[in-house]
N, CA, C and O of each residue as an XYZ file, in Angstrom:
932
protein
N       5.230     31.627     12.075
C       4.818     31.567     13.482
C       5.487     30.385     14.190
O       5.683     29.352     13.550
N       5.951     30.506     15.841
C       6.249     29.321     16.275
C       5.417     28.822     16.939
O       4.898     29.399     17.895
N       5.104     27.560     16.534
C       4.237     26.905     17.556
C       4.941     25.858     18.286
O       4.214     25.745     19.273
N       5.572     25.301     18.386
C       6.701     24.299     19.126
C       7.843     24.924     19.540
O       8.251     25.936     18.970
N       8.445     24.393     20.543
C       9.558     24.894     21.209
C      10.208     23.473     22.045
O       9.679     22.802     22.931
N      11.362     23.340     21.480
C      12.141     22.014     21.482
C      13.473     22.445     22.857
O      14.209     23.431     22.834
N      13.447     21.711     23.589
C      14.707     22.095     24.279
C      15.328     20.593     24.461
O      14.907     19.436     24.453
N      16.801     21.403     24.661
C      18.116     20.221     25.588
C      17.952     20.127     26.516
O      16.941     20.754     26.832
N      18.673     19.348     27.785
C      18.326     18.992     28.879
C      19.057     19.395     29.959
O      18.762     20.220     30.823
N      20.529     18.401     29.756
C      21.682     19.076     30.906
C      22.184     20.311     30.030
O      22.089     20.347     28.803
N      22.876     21.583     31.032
C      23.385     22.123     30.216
C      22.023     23.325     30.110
O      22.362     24.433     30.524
N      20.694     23.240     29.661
C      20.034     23.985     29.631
C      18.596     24.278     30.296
O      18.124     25.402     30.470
N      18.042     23.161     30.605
C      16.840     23.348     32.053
C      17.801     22.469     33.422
O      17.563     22.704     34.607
N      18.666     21.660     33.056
C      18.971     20.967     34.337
C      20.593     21.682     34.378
O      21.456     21.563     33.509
N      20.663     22.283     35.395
C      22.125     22.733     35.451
C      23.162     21.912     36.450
O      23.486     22.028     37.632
N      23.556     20.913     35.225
C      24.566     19.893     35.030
C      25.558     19.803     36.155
O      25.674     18.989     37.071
N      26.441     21.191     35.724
C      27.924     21.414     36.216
C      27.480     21.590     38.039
O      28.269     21.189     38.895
N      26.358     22.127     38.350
C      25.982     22.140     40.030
C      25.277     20.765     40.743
O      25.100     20.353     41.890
N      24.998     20.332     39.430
C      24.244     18.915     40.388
C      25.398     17.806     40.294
O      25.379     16.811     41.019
N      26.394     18.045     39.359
C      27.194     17.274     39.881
C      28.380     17.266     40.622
O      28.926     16.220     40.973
N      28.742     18.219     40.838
C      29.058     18.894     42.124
C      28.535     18.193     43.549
O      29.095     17.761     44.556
N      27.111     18.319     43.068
C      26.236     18.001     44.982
C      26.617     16.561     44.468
O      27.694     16.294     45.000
N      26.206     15.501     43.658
C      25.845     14.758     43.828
C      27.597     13.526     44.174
O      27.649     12.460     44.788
N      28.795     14.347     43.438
C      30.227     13.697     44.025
C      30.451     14.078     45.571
O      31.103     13.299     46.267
N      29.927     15.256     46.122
C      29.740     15.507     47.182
C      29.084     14.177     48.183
O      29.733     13.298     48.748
N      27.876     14.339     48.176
C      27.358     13.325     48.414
C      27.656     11.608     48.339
O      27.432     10.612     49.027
N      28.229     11.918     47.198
C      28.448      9.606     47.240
C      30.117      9.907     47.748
O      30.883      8.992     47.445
N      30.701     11.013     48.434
C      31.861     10.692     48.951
C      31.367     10.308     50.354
O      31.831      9.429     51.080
N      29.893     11.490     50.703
C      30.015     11.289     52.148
C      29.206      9.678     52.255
O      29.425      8.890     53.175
N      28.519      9.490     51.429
C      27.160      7.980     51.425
C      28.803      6.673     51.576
O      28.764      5.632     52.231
N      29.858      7.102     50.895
C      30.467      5.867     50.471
C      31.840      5.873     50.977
O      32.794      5.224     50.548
N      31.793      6.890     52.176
C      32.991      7.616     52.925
C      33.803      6.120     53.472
O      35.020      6.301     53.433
N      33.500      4.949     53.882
C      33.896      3.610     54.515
C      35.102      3.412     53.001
O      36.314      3.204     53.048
N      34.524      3.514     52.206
C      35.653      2.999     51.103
C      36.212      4.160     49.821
O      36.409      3.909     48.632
N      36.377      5.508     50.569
C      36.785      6.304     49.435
C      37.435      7.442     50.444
O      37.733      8.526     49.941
N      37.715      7.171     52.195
C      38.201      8.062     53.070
C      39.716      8.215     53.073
O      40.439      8.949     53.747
N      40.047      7.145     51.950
C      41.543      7.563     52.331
C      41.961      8.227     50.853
O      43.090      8.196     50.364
N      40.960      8.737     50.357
C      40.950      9.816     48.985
C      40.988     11.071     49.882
O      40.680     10.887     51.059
N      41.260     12.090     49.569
C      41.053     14.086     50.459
C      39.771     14.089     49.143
O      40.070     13.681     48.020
N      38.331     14.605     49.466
C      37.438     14.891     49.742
C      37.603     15.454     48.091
O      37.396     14.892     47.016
N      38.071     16.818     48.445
C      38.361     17.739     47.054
C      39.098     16.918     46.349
O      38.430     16.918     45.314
N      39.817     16.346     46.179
C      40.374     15.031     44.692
C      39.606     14.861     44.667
O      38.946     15.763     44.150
N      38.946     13.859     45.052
C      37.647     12.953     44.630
C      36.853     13.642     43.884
O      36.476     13.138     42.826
N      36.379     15.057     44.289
C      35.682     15.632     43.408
C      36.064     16.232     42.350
O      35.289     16.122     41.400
N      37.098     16.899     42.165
C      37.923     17.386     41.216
C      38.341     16.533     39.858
O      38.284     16.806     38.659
N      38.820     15.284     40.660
C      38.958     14.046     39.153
C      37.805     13.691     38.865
O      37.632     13.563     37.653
N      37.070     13.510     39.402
C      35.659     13.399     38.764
C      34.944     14.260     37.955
O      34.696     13.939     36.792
N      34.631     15.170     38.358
C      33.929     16.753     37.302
C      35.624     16.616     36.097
O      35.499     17.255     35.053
N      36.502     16.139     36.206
C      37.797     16.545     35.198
C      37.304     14.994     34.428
O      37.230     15.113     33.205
N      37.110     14.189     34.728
C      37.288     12.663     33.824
C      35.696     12.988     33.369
O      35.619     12.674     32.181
N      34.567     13.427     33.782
C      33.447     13.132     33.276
C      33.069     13.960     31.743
O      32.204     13.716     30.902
N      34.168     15.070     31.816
C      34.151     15.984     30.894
C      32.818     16.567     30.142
O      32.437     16.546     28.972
N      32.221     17.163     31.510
C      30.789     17.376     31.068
C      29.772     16.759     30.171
O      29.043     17.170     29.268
N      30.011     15.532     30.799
C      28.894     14.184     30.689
C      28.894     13.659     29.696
O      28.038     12.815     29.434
N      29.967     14.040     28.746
C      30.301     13.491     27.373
C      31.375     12.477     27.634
O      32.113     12.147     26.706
N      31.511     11.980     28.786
C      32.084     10.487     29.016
C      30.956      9.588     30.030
O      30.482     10.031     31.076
N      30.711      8.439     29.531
C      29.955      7.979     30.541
C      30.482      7.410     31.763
O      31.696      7.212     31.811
N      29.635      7.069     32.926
C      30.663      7.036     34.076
C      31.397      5.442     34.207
O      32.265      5.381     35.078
N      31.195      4.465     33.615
C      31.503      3.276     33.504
C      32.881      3.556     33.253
O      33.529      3.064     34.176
N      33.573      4.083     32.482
C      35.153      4.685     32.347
C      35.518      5.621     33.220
O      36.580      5.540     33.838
N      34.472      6.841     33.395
C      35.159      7.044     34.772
C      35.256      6.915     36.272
O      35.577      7.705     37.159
N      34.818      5.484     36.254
C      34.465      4.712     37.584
C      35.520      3.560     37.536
O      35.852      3.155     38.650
N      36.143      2.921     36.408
C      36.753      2.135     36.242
C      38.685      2.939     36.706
O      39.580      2.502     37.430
N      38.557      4.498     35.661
C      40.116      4.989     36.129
C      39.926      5.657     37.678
O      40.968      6.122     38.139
N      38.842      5.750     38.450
C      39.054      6.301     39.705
C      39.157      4.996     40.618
O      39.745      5.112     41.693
N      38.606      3.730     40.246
C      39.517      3.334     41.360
C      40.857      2.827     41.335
O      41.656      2.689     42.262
N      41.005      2.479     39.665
C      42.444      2.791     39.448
C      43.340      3.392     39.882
O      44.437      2.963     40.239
N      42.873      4.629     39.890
C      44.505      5.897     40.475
C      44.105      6.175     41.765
O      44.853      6.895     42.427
N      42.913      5.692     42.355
C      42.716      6.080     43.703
C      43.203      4.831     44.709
O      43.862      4.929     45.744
N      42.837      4.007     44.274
C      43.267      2.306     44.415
C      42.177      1.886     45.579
O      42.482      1.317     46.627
N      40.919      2.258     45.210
C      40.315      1.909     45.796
C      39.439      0.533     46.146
O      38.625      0.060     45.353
N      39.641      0.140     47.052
C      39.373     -1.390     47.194
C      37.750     -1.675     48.106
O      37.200     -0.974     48.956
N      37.423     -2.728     47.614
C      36.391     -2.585     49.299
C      35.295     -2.927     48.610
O      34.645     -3.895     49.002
N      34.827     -2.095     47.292
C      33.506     -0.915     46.784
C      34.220     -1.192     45.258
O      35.300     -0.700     44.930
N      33.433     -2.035     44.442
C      33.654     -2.063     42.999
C      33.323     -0.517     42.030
O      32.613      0.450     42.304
N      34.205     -0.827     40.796
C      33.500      0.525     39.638
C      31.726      0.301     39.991
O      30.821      0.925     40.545
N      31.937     -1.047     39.253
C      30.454     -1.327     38.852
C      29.528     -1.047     40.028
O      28.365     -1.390     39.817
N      29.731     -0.600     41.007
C      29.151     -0.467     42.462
C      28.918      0.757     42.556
O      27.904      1.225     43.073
N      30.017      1.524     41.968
C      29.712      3.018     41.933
C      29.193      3.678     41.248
O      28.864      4.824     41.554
N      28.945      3.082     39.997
C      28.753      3.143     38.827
C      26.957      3.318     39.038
O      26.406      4.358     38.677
N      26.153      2.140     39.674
C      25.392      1.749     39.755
C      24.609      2.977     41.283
O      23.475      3.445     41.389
N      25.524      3.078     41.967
C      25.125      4.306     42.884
C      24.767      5.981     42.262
O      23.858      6.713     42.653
N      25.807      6.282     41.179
C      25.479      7.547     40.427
C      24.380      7.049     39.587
O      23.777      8.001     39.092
N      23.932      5.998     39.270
C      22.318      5.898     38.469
C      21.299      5.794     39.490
O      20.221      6.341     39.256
N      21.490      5.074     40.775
C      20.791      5.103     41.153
C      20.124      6.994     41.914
O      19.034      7.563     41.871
N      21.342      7.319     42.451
C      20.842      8.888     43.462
C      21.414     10.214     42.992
O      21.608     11.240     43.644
N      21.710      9.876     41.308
C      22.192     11.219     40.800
C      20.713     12.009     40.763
O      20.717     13.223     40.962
N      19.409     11.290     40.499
C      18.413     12.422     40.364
C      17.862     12.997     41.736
O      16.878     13.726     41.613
N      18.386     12.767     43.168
C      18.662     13.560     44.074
C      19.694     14.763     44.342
O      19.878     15.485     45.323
N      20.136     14.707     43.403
C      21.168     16.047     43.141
C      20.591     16.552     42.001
O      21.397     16.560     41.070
N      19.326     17.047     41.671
C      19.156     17.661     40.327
C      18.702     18.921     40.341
O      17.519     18.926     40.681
N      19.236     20.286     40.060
C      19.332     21.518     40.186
C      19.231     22.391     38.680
O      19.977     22.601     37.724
N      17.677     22.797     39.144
C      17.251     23.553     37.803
C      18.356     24.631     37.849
O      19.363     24.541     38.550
N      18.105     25.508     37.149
C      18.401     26.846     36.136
C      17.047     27.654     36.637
O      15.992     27.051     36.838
N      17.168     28.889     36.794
C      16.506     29.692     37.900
C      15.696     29.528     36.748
O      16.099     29.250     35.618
N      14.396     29.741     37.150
C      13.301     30.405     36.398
C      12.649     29.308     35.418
O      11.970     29.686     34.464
N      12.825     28.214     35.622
C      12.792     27.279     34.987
C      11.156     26.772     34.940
O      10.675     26.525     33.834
N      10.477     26.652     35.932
C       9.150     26.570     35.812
C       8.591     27.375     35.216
O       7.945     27.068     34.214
N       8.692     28.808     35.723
C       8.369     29.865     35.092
C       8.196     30.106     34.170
O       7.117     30.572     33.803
N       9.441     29.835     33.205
C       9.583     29.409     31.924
C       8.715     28.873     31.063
O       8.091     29.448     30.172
N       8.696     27.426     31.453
C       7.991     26.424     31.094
C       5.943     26.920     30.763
O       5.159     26.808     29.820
N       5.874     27.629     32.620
C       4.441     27.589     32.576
C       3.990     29.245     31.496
O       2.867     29.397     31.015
N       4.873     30.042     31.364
C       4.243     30.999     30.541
C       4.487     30.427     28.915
O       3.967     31.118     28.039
N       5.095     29.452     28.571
C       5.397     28.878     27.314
C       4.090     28.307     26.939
O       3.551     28.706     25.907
N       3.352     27.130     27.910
C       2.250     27.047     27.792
C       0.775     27.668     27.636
O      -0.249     27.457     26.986
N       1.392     28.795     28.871
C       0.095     29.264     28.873
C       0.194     30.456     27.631
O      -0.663     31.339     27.597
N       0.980     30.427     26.912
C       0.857     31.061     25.383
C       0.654     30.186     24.261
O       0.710     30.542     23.084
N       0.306     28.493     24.869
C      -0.397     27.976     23.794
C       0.569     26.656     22.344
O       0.276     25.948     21.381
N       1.817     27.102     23.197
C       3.114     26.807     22.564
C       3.206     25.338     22.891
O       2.615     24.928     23.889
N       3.992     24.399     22.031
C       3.920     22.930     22.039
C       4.778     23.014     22.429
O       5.284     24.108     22.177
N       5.679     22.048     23.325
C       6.816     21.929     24.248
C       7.323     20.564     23.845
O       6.619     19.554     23.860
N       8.670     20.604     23.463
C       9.087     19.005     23.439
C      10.643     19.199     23.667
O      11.281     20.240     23.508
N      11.199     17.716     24.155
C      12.239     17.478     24.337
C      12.981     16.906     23.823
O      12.299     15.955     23.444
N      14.610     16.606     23.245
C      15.385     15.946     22.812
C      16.852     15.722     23.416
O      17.813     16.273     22.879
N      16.950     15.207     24.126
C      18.257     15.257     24.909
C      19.369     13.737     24.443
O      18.878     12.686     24.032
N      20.523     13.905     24.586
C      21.253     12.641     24.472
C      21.365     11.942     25.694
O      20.818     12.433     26.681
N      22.028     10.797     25.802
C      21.855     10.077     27.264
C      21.245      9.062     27.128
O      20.523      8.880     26.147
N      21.433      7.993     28.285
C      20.411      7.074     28.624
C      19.174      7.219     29.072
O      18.980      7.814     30.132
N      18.204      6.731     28.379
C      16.841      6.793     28.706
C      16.428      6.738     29.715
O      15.874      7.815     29.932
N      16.301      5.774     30.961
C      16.005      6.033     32.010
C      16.108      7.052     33.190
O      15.218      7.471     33.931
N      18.099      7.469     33.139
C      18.565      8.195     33.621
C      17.757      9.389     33.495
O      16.978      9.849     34.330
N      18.119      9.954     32.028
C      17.433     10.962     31.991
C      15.695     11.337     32.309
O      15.336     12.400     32.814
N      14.805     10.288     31.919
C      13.666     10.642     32.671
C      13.736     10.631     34.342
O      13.242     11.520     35.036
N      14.383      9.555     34.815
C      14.790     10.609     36.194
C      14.880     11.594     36.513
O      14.051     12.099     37.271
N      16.016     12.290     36.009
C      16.576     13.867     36.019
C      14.697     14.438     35.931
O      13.959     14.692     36.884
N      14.450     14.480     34.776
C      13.172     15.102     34.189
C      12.210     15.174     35.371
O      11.831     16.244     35.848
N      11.835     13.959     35.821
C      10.926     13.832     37.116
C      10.882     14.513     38.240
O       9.989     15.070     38.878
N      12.799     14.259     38.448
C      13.111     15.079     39.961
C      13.502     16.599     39.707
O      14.277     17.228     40.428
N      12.815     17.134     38.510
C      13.563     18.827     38.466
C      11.566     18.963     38.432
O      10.979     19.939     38.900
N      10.901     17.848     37.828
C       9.329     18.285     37.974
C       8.644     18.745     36.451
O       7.686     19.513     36.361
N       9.101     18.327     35.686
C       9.364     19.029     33.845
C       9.010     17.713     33.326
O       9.307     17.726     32.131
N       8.762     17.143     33.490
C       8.188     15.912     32.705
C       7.065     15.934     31.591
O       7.168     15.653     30.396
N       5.569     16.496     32.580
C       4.362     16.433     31.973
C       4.160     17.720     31.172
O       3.160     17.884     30.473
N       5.191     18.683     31.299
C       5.434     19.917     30.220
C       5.412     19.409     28.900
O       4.848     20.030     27.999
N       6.308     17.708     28.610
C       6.516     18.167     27.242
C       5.663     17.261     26.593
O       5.512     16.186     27.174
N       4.913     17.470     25.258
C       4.137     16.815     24.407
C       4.596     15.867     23.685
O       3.847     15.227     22.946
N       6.683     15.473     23.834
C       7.005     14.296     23.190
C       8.783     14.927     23.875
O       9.394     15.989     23.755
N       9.081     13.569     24.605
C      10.689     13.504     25.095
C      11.234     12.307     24.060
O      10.736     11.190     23.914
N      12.334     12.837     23.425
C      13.256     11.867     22.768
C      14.638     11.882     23.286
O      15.247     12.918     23.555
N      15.082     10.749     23.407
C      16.070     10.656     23.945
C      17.059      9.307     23.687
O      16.915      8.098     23.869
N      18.023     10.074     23.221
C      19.310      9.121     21.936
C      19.261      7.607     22.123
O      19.031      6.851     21.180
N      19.485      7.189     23.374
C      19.357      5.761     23.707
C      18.159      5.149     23.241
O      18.365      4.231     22.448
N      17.046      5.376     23.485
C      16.190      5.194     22.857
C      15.792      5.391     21.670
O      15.128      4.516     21.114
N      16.091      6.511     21.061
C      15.727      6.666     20.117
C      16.528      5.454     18.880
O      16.038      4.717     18.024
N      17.895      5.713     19.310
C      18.627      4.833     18.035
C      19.521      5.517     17.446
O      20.484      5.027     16.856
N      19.183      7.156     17.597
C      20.313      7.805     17.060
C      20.149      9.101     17.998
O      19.337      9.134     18.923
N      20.853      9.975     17.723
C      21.302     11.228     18.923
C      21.962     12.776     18.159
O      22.213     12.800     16.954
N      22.134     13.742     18.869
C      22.173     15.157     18.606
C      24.246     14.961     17.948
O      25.175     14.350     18.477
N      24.210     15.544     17.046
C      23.755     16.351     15.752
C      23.236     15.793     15.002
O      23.088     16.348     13.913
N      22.647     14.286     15.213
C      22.181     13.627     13.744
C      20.641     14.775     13.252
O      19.762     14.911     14.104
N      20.535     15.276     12.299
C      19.056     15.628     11.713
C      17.864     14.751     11.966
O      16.658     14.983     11.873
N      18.567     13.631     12.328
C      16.971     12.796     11.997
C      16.193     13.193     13.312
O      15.133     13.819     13.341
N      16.882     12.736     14.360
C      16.228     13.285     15.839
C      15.251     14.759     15.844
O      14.111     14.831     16.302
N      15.881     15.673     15.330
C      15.315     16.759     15.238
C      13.819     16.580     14.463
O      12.729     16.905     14.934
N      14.132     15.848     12.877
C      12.759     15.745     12.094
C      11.955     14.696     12.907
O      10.747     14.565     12.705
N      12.488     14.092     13.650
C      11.343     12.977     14.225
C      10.674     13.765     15.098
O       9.549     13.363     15.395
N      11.141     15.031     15.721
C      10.644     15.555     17.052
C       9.658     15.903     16.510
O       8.527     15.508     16.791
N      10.047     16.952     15.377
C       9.148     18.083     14.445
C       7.984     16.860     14.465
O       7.199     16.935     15.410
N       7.828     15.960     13.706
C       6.974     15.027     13.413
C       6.097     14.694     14.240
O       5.017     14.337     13.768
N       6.245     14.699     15.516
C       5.368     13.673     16.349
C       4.606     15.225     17.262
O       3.754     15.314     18.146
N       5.404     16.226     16.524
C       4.640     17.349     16.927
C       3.949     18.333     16.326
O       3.543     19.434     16.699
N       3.867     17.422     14.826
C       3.171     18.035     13.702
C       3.129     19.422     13.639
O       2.228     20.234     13.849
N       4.459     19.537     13.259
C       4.585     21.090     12.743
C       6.312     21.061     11.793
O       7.167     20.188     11.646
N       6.218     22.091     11.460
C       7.280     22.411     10.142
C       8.639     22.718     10.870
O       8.675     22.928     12.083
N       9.717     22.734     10.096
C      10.987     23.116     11.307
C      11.312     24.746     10.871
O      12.290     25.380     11.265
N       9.959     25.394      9.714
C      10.273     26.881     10.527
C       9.252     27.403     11.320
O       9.022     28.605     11.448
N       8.320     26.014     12.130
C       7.015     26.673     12.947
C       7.658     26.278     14.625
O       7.041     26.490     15.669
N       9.509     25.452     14.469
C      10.239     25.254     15.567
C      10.997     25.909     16.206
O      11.853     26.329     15.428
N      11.187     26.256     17.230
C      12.750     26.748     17.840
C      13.116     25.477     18.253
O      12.497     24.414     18.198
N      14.633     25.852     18.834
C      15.532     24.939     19.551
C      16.467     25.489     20.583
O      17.391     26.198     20.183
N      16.330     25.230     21.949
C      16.766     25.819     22.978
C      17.844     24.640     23.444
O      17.486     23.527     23.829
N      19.552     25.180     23.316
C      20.563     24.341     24.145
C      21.800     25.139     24.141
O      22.074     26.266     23.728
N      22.785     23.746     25.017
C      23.505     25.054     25.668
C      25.008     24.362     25.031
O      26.059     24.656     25.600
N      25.023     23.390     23.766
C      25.897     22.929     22.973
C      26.383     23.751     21.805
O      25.486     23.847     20.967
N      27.269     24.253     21.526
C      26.783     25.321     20.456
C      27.141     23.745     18.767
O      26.706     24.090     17.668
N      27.536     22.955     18.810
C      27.698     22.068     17.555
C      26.294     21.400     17.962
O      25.294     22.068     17.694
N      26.095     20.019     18.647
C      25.279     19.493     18.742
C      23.576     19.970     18.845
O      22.624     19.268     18.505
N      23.518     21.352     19.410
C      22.629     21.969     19.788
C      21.902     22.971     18.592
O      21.016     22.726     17.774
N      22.632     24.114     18.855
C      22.282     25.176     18.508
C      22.537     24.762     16.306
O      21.810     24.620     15.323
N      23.664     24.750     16.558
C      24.413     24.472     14.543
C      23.282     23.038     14.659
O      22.288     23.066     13.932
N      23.471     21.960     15.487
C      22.924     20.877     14.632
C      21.145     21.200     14.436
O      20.597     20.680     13.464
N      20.360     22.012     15.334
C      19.232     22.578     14.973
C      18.723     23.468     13.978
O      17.516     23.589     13.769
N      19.765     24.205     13.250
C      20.170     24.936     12.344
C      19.972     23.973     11.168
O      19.034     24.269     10.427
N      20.401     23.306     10.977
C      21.293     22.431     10.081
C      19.789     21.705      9.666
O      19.481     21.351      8.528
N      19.131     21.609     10.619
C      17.573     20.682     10.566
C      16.511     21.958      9.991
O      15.313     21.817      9.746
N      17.147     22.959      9.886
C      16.183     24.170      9.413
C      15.067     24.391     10.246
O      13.886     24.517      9.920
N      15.715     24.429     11.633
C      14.919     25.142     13.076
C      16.077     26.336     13.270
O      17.307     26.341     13.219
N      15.045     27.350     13.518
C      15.594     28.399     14.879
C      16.564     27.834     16.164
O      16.239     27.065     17.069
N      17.849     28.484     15.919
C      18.223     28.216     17.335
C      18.685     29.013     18.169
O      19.392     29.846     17.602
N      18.613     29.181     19.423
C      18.590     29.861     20.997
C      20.217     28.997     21.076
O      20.617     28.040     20.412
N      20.774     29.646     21.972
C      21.948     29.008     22.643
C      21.779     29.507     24.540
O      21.715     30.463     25.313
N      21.777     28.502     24.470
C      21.677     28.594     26.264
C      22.972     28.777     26.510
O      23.713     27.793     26.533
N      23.560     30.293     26.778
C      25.218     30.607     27.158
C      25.718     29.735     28.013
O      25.046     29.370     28.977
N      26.935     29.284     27.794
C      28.092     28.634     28.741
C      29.098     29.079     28.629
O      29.322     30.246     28.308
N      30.272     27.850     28.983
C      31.482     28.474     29.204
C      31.910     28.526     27.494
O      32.841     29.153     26.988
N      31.498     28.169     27.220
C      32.546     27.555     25.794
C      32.801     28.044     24.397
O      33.007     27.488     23.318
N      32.696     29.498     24.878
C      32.767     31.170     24.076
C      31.690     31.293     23.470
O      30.799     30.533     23.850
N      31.424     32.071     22.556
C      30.530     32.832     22.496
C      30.527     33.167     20.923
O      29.642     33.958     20.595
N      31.155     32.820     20.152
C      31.387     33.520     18.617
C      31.050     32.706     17.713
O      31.480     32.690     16.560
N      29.658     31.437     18.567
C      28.906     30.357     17.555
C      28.058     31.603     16.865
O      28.156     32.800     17.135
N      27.161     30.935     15.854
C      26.251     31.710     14.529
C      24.764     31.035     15.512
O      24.797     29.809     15.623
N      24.187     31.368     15.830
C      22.688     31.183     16.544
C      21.849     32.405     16.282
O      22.364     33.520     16.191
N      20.312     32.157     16.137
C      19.643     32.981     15.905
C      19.241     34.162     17.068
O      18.951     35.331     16.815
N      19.312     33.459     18.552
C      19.537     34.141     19.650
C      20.329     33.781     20.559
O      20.629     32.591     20.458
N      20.881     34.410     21.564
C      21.803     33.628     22.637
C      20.701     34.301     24.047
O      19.887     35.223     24.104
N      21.285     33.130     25.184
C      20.327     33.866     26.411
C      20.818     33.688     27.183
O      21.735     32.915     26.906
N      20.804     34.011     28.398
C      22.007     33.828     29.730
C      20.696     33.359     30.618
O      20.803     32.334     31.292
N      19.716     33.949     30.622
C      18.319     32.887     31.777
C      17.101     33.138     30.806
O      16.802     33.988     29.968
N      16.354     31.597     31.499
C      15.417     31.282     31.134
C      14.134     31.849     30.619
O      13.290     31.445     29.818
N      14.294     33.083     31.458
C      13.310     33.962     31.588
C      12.620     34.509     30.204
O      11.450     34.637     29.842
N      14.084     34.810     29.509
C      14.436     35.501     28.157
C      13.526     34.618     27.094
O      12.687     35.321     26.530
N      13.513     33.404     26.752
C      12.854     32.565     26.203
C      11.667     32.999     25.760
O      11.509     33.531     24.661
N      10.623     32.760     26.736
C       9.346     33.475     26.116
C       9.201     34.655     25.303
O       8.589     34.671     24.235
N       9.885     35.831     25.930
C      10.001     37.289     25.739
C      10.431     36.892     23.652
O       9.932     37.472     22.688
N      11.230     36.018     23.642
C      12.304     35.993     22.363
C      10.898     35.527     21.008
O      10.948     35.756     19.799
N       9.872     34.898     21.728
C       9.167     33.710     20.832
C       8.044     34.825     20.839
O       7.708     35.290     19.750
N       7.429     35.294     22.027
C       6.598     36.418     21.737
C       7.118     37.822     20.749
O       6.311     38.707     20.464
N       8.635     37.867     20.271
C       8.815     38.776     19.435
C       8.341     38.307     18.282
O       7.532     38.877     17.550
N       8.890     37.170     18.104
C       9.257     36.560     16.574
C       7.410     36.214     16.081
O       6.857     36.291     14.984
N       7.054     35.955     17.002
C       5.058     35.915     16.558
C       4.767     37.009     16.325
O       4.409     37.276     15.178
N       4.807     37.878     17.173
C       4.078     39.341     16.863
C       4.644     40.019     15.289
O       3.981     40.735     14.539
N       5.866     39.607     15.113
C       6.684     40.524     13.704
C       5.885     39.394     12.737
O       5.300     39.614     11.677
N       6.019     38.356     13.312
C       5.096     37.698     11.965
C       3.767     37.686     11.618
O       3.322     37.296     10.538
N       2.924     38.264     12.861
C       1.358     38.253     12.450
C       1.460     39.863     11.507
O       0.755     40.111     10.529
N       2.606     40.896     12.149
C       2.677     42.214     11.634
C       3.050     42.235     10.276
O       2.713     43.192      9.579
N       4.030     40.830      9.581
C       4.549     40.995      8.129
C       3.405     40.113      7.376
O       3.600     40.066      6.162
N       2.412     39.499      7.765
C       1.004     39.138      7.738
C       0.368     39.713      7.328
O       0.012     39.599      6.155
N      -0.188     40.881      8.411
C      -1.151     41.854      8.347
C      -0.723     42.572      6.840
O      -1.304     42.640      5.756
N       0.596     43.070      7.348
C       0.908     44.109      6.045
C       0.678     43.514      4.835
O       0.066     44.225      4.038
N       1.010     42.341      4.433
C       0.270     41.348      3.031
C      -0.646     41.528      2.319
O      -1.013     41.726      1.161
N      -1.073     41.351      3.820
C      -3.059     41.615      3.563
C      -3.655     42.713      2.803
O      -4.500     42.793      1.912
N      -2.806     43.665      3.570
C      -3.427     45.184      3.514
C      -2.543     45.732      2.134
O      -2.657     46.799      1.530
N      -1.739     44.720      1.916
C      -1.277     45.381      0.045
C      -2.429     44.895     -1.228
O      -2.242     45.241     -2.394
């Protein structure tokens, strides 16, 4: 039976690739006095290209944009300090995302989180998408000490949510770090589809949120049914 249900963060309830979009949008127009003699689309383009879907932090890529942009006026560390401060005003769920969340509960299901990232940042994000008080334990790499694919993250989650890692799923949209490194911890894993093909080994794949519940209400019902039948031998 599952009783816990573990998810990732960007990438699979917070959709990453659109909020940061709005949010280079935005600190071009907030910071337009010292970044106007950039064209609008560069600015955004080297940015979503140097951040390489958030697996660079922005301290490097705040340091080569004003490098090749030669921007003067307005330090890295200035900008740097602006995307921590009003990136969680650009934060854009994944449709169905409450929805999600509230029929997960209201089936009784333990909810927890494990995401990589800086700690603060990310409870930001968490706050401003409204997903916070959903989960019964958020871990998160900076804090924690160690981060996704390590196993330990995963058994610490299991732990503080007292249950087994085959009473877990694992919902993300990484297929190594995510989906294989949840595997690997001897949890169920979901792959939240992206761009980044499709021919990983996961126990389910899903394109929306919606699907989630529907997937966990199968896997209970076949197990109270290979249960029952036990019984009745």
């Amino acid at each position: 039976m599952i009783k816990a249900v573990l998810f990732d963060l960007d990438g699979t309830l917070l959709n990453r690739d659109e909020s940061v979009k709005m949010f280079v949008d935005k600190q071009y127009e907030r910071l337009h006095k010292w970044l106007s003699h950039v064209p609008k689309d560069k600015y955004i383009a080297r940015f979503i290209e140097l951040d390489n879907q958030g697996y660079v932090w922005k301290d490097t890529v705040y340091q080569q944009l004003v490098d090749e942009f030669n921007i003067t006026g307005i330090t890295w560390e200035d900008l740097l300090q602006d995307y921590i401060s009003e990136f969680k005003n650009s934060c854009i769920p994944f449709p169905n995302l409450i929805n999600m969340l509230e029929k997960l509960r209201n089936s009784y299901l333990t909810l927890g989180m494990i995401t990589n990232g800086k700690g603060q940042f990310q409870m930001d994000n968490m706050r401003a998408l409204g997903i916070e008080n959903y989960f019964e334990t958020i871990l998160i790499s900076e804090w924690e000490g160690t981060k996704k694919p390590d196993p330990k993250i995963f058994n610490k989650a299991l732990d503080k949510l007292n249950v087994s890692s085959t009473e877990a799923i694992f919902i993300g949209d990484h297929p190594e770090k995510d989906v294989i490194a949840a595997r690997n911890a001897g949890i169920k894993g979901i792959w939240k589809i992206d761009n980044r093909g499709s021919d990983i080994e996961a126990d389910y794949k899903v394109d929306d949120l919606e699907e989630i519940p529907l997937i966990i209400r199968e896997l209970n019902n076949n197990s109270l049914s290979d249960l029952a039948s036990k019984v009745l031998k």
